[in-house]
C-alpha positions as CSV (number, residue, x, y, z in Angstrom):
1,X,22.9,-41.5,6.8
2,X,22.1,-40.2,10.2
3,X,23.9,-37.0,9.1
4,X,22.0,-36.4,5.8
5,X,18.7,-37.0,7.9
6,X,19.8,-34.4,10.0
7,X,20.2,-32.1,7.0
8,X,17.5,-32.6,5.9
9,X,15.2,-32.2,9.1
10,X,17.6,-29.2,9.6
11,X,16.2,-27.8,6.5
12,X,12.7,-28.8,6.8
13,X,12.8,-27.1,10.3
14,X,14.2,-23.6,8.5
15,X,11.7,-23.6,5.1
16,X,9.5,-24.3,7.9
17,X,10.2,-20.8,9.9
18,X,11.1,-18.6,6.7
19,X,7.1,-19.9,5.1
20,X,5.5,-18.5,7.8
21,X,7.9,-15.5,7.9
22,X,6.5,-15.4,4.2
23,X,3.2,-15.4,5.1
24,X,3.2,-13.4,8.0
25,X,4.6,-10.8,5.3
26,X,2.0,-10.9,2.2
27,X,2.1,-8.0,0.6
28,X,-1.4,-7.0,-1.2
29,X,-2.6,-4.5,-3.7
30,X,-5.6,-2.4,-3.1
31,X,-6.1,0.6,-5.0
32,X,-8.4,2.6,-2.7
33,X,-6.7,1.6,0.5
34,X,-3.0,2.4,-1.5
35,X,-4.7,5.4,-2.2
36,X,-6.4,6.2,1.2
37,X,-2.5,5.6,2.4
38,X,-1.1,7.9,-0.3
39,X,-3.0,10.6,0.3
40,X,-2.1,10.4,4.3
41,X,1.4,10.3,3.3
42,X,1.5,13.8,1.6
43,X,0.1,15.0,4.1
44,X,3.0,14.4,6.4
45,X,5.6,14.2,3.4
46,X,7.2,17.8,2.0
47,X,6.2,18.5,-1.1
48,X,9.5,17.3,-3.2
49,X,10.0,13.8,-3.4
50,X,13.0,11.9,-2.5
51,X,15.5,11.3,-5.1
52,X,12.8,12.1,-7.7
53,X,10.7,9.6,-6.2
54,X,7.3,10.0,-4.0
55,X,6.9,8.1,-1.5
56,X,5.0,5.4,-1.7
57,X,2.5,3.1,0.5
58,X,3.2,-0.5,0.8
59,X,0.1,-2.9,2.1
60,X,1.4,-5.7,4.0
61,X,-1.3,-8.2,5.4
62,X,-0.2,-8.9,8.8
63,X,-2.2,-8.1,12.2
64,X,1.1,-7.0,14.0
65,X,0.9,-3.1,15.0
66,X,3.6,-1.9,12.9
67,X,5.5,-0.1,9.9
68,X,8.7,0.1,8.6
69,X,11.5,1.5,6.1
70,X,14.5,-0.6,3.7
71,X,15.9,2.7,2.7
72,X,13.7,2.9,-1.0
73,X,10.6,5.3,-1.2
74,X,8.6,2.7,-0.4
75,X,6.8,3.0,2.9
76,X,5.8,-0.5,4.3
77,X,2.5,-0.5,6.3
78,X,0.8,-3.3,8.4
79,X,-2.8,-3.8,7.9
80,X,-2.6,-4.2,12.0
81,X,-1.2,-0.4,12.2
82,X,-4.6,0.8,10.3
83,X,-6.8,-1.9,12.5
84,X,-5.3,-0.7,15.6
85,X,-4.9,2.3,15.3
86,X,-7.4,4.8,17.1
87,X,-7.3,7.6,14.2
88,X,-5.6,9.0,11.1
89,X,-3.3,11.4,13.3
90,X,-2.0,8.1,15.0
91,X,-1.2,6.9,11.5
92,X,0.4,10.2,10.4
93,X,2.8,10.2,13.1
94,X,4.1,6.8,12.4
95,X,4.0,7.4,9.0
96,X,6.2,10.8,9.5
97,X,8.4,9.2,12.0
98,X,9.4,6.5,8.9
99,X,9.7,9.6,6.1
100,X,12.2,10.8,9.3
101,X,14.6,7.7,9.0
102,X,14.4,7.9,4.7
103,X,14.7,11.7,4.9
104,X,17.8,11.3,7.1
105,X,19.2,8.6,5.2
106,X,19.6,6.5,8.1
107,X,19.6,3.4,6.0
108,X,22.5,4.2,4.4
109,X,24.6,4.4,7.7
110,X,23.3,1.0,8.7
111,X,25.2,-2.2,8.4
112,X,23.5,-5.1,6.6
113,X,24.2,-8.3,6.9
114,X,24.1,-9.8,2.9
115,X,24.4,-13.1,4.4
116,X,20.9,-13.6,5.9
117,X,19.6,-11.2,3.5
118,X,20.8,-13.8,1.1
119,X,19.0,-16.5,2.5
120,X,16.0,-14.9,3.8
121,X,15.6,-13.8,-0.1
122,X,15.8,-17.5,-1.5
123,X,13.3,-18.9,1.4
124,X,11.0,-15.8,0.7
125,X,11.3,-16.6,-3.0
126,X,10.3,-20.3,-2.0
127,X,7.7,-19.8,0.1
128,X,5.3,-17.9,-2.2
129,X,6.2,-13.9,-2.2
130,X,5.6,-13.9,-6.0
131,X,2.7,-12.3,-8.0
132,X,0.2,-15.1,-8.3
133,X,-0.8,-16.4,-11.7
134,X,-4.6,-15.5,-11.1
135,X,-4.1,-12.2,-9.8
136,X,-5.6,-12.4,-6.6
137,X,-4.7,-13.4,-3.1
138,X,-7.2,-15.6,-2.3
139,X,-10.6,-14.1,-3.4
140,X,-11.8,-15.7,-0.8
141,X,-10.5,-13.8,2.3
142,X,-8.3,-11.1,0.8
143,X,-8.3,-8.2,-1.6
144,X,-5.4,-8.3,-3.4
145,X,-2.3,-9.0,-5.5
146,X,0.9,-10.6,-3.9
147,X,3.6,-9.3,-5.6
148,X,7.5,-10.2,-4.6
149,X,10.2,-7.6,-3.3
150,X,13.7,-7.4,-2.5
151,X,13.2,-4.5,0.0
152,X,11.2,-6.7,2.0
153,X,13.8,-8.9,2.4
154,X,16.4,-6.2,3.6
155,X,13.7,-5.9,6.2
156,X,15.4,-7.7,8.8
157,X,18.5,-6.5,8.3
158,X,17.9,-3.3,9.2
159,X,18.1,-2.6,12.6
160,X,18.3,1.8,13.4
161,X,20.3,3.3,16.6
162,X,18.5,4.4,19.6
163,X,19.8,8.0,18.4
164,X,18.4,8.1,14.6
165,X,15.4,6.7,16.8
166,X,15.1,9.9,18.5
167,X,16.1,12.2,15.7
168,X,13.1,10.3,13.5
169,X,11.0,11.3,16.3
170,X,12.0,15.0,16.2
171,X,11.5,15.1,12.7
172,X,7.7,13.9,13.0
173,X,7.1,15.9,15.7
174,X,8.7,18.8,13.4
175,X,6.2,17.5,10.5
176,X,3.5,17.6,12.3
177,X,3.9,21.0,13.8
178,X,4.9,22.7,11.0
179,X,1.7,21.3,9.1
180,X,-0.3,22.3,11.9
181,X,-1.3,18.2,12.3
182,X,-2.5,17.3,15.8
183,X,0.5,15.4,18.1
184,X,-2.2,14.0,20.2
185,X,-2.6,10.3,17.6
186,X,1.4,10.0,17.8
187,X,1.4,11.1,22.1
188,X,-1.5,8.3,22.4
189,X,0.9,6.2,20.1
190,X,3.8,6.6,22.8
191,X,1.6,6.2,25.8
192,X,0.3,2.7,24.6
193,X,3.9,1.9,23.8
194,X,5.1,2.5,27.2
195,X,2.3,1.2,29.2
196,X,3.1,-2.1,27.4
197,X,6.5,-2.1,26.0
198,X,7.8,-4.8,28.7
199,X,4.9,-7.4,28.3
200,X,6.3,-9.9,25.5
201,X,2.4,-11.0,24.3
202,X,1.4,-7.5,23.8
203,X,-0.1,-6.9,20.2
204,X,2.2,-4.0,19.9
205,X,5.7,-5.3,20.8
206,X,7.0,-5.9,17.4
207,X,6.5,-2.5,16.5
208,X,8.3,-1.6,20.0
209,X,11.3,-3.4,20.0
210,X,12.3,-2.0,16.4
211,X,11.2,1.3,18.2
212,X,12.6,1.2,21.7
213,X,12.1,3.5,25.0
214,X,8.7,4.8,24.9
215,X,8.2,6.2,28.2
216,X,11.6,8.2,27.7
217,X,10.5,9.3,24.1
218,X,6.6,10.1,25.2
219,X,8.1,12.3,27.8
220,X,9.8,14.5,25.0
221,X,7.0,14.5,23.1
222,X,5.2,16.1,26.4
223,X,8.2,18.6,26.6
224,X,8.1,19.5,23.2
225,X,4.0,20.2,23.1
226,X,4.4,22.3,26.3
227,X,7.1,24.5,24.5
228,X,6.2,24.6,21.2
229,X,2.3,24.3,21.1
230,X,0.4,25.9,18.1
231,X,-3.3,25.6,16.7
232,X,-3.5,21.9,16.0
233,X,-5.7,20.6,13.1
234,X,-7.3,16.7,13.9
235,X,-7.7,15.3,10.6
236,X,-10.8,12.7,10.7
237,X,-11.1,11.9,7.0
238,X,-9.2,11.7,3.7
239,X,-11.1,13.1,0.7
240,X,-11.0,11.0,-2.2
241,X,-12.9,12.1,-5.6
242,X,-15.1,14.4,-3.2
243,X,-15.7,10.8,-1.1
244,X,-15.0,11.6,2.7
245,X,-13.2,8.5,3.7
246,X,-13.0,7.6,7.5
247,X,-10.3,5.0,9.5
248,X,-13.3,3.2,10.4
249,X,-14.6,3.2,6.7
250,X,-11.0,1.6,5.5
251,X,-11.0,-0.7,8.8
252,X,-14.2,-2.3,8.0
253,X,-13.1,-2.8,4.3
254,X,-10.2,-5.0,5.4
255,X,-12.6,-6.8,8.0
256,X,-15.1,-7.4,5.3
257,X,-12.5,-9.1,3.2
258,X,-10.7,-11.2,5.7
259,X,-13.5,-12.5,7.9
260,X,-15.7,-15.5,7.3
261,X,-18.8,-14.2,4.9
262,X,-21.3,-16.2,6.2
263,X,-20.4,-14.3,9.9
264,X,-20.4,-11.1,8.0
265,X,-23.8,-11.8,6.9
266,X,-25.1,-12.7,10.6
267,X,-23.7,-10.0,12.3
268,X,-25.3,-6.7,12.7
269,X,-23.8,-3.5,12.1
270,X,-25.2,-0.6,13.6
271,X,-23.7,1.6,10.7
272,X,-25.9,0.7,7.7
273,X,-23.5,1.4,5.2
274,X,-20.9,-0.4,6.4
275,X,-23.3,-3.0,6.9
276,X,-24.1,-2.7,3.1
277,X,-20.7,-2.9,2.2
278,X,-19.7,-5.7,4.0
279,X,-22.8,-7.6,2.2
280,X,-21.8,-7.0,-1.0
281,X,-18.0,-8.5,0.2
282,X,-19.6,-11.5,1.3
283,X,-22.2,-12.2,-1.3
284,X,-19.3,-12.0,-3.8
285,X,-17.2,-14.2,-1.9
286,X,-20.1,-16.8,-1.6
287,X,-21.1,-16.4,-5.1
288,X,-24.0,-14.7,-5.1
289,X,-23.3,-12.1,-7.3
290,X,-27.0,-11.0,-8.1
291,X,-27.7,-10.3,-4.7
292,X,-23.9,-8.2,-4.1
293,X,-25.2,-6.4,-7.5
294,X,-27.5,-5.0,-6.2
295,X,-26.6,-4.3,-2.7
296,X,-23.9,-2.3,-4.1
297,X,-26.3,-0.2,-7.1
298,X,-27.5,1.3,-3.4
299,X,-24.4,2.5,-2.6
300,X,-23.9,3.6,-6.2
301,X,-26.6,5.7,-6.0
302,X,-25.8,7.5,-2.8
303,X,-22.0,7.8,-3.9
304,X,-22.2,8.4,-7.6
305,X,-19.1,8.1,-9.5
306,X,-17.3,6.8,-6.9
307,X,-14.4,4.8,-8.9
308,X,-13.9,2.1,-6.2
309,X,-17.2,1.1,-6.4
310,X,-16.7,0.9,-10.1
311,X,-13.8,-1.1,-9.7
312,X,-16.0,-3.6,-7.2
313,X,-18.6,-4.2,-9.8
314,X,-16.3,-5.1,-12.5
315,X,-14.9,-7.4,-9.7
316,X,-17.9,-8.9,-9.4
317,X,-19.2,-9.3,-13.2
318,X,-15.7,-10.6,-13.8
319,X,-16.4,-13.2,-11.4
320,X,-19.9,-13.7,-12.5
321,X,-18.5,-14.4,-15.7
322,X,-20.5,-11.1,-17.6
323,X,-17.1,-9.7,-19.1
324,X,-19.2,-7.3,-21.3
325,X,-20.2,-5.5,-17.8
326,X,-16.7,-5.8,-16.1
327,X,-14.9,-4.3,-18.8
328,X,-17.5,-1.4,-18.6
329,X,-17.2,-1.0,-15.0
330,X,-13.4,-1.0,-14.9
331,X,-13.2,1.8,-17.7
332,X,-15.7,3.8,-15.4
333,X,-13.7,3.2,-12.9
334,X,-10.3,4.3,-14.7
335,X,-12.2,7.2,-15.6
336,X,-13.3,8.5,-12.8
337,X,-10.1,8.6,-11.2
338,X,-8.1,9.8,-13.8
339,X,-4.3,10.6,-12.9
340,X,-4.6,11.1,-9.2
341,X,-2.6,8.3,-7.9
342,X,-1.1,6.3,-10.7
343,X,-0.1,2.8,-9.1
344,X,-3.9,2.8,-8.2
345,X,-5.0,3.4,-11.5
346,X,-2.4,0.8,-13.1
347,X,-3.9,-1.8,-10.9
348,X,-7.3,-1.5,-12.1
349,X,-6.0,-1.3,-16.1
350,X,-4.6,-4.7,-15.0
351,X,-8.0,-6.1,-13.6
352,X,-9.3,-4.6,-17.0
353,X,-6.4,-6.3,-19.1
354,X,-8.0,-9.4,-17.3
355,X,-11.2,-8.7,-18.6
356,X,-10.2,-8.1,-22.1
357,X,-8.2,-11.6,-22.4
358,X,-11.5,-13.6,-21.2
359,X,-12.9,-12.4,-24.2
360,X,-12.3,-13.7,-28.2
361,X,-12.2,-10.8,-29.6
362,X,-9.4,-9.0,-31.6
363,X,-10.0,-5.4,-31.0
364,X,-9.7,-6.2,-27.1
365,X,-6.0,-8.1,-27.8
366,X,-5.3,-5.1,-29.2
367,X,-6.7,-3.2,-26.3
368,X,-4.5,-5.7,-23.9
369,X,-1.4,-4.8,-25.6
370,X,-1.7,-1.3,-25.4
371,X,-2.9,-1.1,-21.6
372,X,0.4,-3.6,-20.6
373,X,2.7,-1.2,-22.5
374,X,1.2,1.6,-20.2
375,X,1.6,-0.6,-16.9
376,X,4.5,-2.0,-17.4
377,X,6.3,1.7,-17.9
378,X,5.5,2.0,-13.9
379,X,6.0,-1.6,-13.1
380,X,9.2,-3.0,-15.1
381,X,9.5,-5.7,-12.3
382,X,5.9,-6.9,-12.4
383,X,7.0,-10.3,-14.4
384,X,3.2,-11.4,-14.8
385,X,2.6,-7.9,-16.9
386,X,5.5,-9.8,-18.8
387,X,3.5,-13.1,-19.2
388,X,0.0,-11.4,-19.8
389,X,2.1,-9.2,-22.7
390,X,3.1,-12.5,-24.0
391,X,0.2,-14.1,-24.0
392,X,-2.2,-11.0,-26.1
393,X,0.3,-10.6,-28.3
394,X,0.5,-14.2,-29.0
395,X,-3.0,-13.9,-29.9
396,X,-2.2,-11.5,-32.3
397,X,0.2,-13.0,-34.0
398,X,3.1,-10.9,-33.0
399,X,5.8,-13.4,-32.4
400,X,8.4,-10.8,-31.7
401,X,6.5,-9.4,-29.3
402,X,5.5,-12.5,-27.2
403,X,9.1,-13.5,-27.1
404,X,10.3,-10.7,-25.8
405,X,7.8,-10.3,-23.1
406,X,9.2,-13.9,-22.4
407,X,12.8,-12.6,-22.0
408,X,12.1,-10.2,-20.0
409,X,9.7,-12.8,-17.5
410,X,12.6,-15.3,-17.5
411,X,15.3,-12.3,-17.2
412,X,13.4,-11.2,-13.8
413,X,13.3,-14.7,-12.7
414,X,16.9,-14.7,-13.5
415,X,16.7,-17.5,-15.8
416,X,19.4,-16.3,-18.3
417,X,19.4,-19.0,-20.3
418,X,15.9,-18.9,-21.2
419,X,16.0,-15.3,-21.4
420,X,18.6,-15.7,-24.2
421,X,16.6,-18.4,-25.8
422,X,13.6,-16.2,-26.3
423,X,15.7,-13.1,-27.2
424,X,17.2,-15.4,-30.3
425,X,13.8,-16.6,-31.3
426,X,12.5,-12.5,-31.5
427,X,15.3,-11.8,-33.6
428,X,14.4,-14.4,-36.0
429,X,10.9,-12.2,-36.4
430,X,11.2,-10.1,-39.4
431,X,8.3,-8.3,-38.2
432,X,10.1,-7.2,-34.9
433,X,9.7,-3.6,-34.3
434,X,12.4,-1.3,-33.4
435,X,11.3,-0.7,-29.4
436,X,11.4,-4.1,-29.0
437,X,14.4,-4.6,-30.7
438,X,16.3,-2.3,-28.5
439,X,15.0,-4.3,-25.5
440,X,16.0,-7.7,-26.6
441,X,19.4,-5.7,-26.9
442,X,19.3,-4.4,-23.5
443,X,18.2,-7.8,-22.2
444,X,21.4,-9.3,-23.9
445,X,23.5,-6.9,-22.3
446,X,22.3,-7.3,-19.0
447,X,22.6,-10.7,-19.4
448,X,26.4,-10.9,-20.3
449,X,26.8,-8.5,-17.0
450,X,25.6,-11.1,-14.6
C-alpha cells in the first residue's frame, strides 16, 4: 500500500512538472504576427528553401528570451524574444543564427534520447498541447490556436556542441553581411548575454545556457566587424500589404491580448494608435463589441484594406453573434492578402469555416467543405480540420465523407481501431467518391503498418 501511494504521488509530482512544461510551451496562431515573423525570416533566409520547404515561424507563448530548432523547417519563436528584444536586427540575428544550425544539419549529428522524448510526448499530449475544440486559446487573454507538435517535443532532446554553436554564429554573421543587415541588434544580443550569463534569475538565461560563452562569442563578433565591415542596412519595419509594421507595433499587440482589459482601458498610451488598438482588444474581450466596432472603423479608415484589421472585425462580429458581417469581414480579409503567406491565409479560411457552420444555411455547408479541402492540403495533421470536415458534410448528407474525415481524426490520434471502424462504415456509402475512396485505402494501409 505504502508503495502504490508512492507511485502514485510519484506520478502526481511528474504530470505535475511536464503541465507546466506544457504550458510554459503553448504554441499560438496569429496570422499577422506569423506573418510579420515570416517576412523577417526571408530576409535572413537564402532564397531556396530547405528540402523543398520554407522555413517557417513558429509562435510559442512563453515570456522566456529565446528561440530554438528540432531539425524540421520550422523555426520556433518565444513571444519573450519579440517582447525583449530592442529591434528587428536583434531578431534577425537570432533568427539567422537558428537557419545556421538547420542549414548545417546539426540536428542530424545530434544524439536524442527516444526515451524522454517518449515520455515528454505522452505528458505533453496530457497536459493540453492539442488544438482546442473552440479554436481559440482563451479569448480572453490570448490570440490564438493551440495546436499539438511532435517537434516540440524533441525540444529537449536537442542539446548542440559548443562548436556547431560557433559555426551557427559564423553563418549569421555571414547572413547578415552578405545581405548588408546591420550586426549591431545580434552584437547588443551578445553583450546582454555576457553581462548576465552567470546570474541564474536573469530573464535571458534559458536562452544562454542552450547558447553558451557569450563574452568569448561577442568578442568574435567584434573581430569580425573590424575586418569585414561593409555599408550596413538597420531595418526598422516590415512592410506588409503597403502597412509599415514596427517591433513596437507587434509588441503592443501581444500586450494588448495578454494583459487585463480593464488595465488596458486605464492606462494611457502616449502613441494614439496603439492606444486605439489596444481598445478595441479590450472592448472585445469585455464584450463590448459596439464600442471595439467602432474604435477599430478609425483605424480602418486610416489603414484601408488592411487584411488584419479585416480579420479583427470578423473576430468581433463572430463573437457578437452578427455571422452575416463576420463572414464578410473574413472574405475581405482573405482577399486582401491573397497568396502572400499561405499558413496565414489558411488560418483565417478556418475562422471563416467557423463562421459559415454558425449559420443554417446549405450554400455555406457547401462553402465549409470546399474551404477544409483547401486547408487541410497544408495542414494534414490539423485533426480538428478533420472533425469540422466531418461535421459540414454531415450536414450535407455526405455520409462518406463525414466518415472519412473521422478516420483520419481518430488515425492522428492514433486510435486505429476507430479509424478502421469509420473507414468500414464509408465503404458502405454507395455515394463515396473516388478521392475519398483512395484515402480510406491509404488510411487502411497505414493502419496495418503500425
Amino acid at each position: 500500500m505504502v508503495k502504490i501511494k508512492l507511485l502514485i504521488l510519484i506520478f502526481l509530482l511528474f504530470f505535475s512538472y511536464s503541465a507546466n512544461s506544457a504550458q510554459k510551451n503553448i504554441i499560438i496562431r496569429d496570422a499577422e504576427i506569423e506573418l510579420f515573423l515570416y517576412k523577417i525570416i526571408k530576409t535572413v533566409s537564402d532564397d531556396h528553401p530547405r528540402n523543398g520547404k520554407n522555413f517557417e515561424p513558429v509562435l510559442i507563448s512563453n515570456d522566456e528570451y529565446n528561440a530554438f530548432v528540432t531539425g524540421s523547417n520550422k523555426i520556433y519563436i518565444h513571444t519573450g524574444l519579440i517582447n525583449k528584444s530592442e529591434s528587428i536586427n536583434e531578431i534577425q540575428g537570432v533568427i539567422a543564427h537558428e537557419i545556421g544550425h538547420l542549414v548545417l544539419n546539426h540536428s542530424s549529428s545530434r544524439t536524442i534520447n527516444n526515451e524522454n522524448l517518449s515520455n515528454y510526448s505522452k505528458f505533453a499530449t496530457i497536459a493540453g498541447i492539442a488544438l482546442s475544440a473552440s479554436g481559440k486559446l482563451n479569448s480572453d487573454t490570448t490570440m490564438g490556436l493551440i495546436i499539438g507538435t511532435q517537434d516540440l517535443a524533441a525540444k529537449s532532446a536537442f542539446q548542440f556542441s559548443r562548436i556547431q554553436e560557433q559555426q551557427a554564429d559564423k553563418y549569421a554573421i555571414d547572413v547578415l553581411r552578405r545581405k548588408r543587415i546591420s550586426l549591431d541588434g545580434v552584437e547588443k544580443l551578445m553583450l546582454r548575454l555576457s553581462e548576465n550569463e552567470f546570474l541564474n534569475n536573469n530573464s535571458v538565461i534559458d536562452y544562454y545556457r542552450s547558447h553558451p560563452f557569450s563574452k568569448q562569442r561577442l568578442e568574435q563578433l567584434k573581430k569580425y566587424k573590424s575586418n569585414y565591415y561593409v555599408p550596413e542596412k538597420k531595418n526598422d519595419i516590415i512592410n506588409i500589404k503597403n502597412f509599415d509594421v514596427s517591433l513596437d507595433y507587434i509588441k503592443n499587440k501581444i500586450k494588448s491580448y495578454e494583459n487585463d482589459p480593464f488595465e488596458m482601458l486605464r492606462n494611457k498610451n502616449n502613441n494614439i494608435f496603439f492606444s486605439n488598438y489596444s481598445k478595441v482588444i479590450a472592448y472585445k474581450k469585455i464584450g463590448k463589441y459596439e464600442l471595439a466596432i467602432k474604435t477599430l472603423k478609425e483605424l480602418q479608415n486610416k489603414y484601408k484594406n488592411y487584411p488584419f484589421y479585416n480579420e479583427l472585425a470578423g473576430d468581433i462580429y463572430f463573437k457578437k453573434g452578427e455571422q452575416k458581417n463576420s463572414i464578410n469581414e473574413y472574405k475581405e480579409a482573405i482577399n486582401n492578402l491573397g497568396k502572400e503567406y499561405i499558413q496565414a491565409t489558411d488560418l483565417i479560411k478556418f475562422s471563416l469555416v467557423k463562421s459559415y457552420l454558425q449559420t443554417n444555411n446549405t450554400k455555406n455547408y457547401k462553402e465549409c467543405v470546399q474551404l477544409l479541402e483547401e486547408i487541410l492540403r497544408n495542414n494534414p495533421n490539423w485533426s480538428f480540420l478533420w472533425k469540422l470536415l466531418a461535421k459540414s458534410s454531415a450536414k450535407l448528407g455526405q455520409r462518406g465523407i463525414s466518415y472519412i474525415a473521422l478516420a483520419e481524426e481518430a488515425l492522428l490520434k492514433k486510435n486505429f481501431i476507430k479509424a478502421k471502424k469509420y473507414v468500414d462504415l464509408a465503404f458502405t456509402e454507395k455515394t463515396l467518391t473516388n478521392s475519398y475512396k483512395f484515402r480510406g485505402l491509404d488510411i487502411l494501409s497505414k493502419i496495418k503498418n503500425q
